[in-house]
N, C-alpha and C positions, 0 to 999 in steps of 0.2 A: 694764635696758632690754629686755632679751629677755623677760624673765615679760610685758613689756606687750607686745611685739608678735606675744610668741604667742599671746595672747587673740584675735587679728584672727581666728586660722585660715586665714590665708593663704599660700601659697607664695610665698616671693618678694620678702614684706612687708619684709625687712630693709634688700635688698638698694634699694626706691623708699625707704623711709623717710632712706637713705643716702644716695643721690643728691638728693632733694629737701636735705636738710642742704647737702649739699658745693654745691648749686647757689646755697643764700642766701647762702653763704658767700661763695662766687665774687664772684657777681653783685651782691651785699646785696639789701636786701628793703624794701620801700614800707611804712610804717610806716601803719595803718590809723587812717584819722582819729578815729577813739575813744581808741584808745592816746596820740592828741597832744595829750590835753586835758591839762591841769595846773591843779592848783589852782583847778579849777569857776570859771574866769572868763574872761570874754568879752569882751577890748576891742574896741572898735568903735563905728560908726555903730547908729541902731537897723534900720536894712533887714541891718546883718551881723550884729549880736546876733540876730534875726528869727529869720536862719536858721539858727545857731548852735544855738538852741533847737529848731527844728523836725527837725533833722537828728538832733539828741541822741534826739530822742521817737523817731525814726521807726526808729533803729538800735535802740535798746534802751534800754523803760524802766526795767531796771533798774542801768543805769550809775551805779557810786558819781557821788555830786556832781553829778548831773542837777536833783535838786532846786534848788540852790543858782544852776543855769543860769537856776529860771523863777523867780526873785525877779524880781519887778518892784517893789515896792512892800511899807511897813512895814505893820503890824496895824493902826496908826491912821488908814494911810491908808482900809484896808477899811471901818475904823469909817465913819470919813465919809462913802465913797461908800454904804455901807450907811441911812446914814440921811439922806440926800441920795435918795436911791431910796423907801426907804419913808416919808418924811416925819414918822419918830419919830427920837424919842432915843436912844442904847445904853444908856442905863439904863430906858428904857421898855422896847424890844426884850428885855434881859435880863429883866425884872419880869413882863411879857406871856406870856413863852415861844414866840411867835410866831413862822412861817418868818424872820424877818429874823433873827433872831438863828443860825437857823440855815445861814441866806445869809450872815450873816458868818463864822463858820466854815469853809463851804465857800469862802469867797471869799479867807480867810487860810492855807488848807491849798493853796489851788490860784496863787495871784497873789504871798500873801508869802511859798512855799514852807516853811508853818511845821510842825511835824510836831503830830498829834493832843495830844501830851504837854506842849509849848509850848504849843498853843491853849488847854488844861485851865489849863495853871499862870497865862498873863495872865489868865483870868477868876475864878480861885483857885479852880478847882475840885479835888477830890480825886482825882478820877480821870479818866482822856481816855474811858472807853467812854462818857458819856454824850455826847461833842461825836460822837465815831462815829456812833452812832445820829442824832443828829440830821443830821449831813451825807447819813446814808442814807437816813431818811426824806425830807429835802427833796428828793433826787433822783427817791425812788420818786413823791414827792407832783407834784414838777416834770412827769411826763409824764402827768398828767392836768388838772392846774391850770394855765392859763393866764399868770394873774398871776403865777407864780412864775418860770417859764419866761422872760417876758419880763424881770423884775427878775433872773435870770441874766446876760439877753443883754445889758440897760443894764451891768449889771457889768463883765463880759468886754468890752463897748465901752471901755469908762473906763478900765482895765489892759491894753490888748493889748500895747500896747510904747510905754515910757518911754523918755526919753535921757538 
């Protein structure tokens, strides 16, 4: 412990580092609500699931098991509102190569917490950079294209929180 707390270069350092110990000791210590999460699952109404999730984002995105907090919803459910939104099929949208297809991706990486590698494999793809690229273009495309932008926000209507 001293090689780390001689790196501070402080006088003194030892002797708070010592007291701050003996004081949680004493006293014990408020366990910080990141540390109480177990098992990335949130029982609850959905106004506590809400905030459950909003809390997770807002402390730190990259808390193991955050992902598995913003599951709302499966792949087929994306499928659906995907072509409920663009009034095509998923085998159309796949065939087309069109932003929907790319709005389902983005809509299954962000709603069904699915990671890039999952979204490749349900589409049987070989590799996740090309679902990457598409999720990146549809965003970059999103902030000049209107209808895409919109077909986001119908999205994000439709998944904001399940019970």
């Amino acid at each position: 412990m001293a090689p780390v707390l001689s790196r501070l270069g402080q006088r003194g350092v030892g002797a708070i580092y010592r007291e701050l110990a003996e004081r949680r000791i004493a006293y014990g210590h408020d366990e910080a609500f990141v540390s109480q999460l177990k098992n990335r699952l949130a029982l609850g109404g959905a106004h506590f699931v809400g905030q459950t999730r909003q809390e997770v984002e807002r402390i730190d995105r990259d808390l193991a098991g955050h992902r598995e907090l913003r599951e709302v919803c499966s792949w087929d459910d994306v499928v659906t509102g995907v072509e409920r939104i663009s009034g095509k099929s998923w085998k159309e949208l796949q065939a087309r190569g069109e932003w929907g297809r790319s709005l389902t991706y983005w809509g299954a990486q962000r709603y069904a917490g699915m990671t890039l590698k999952k979204i490749s494999h349900q589409c049987e793809m070989a590799d996740y950079g090309a679902v990457n690229m598409g999720i990146r273009r549809l965003v970059s495309r999103s902030k000049k294209d209107r209808s895409i932008q919109k077909a986001m926000r119908q999205l994000d209507e439709m998944f904001k929180v399940q019970t």
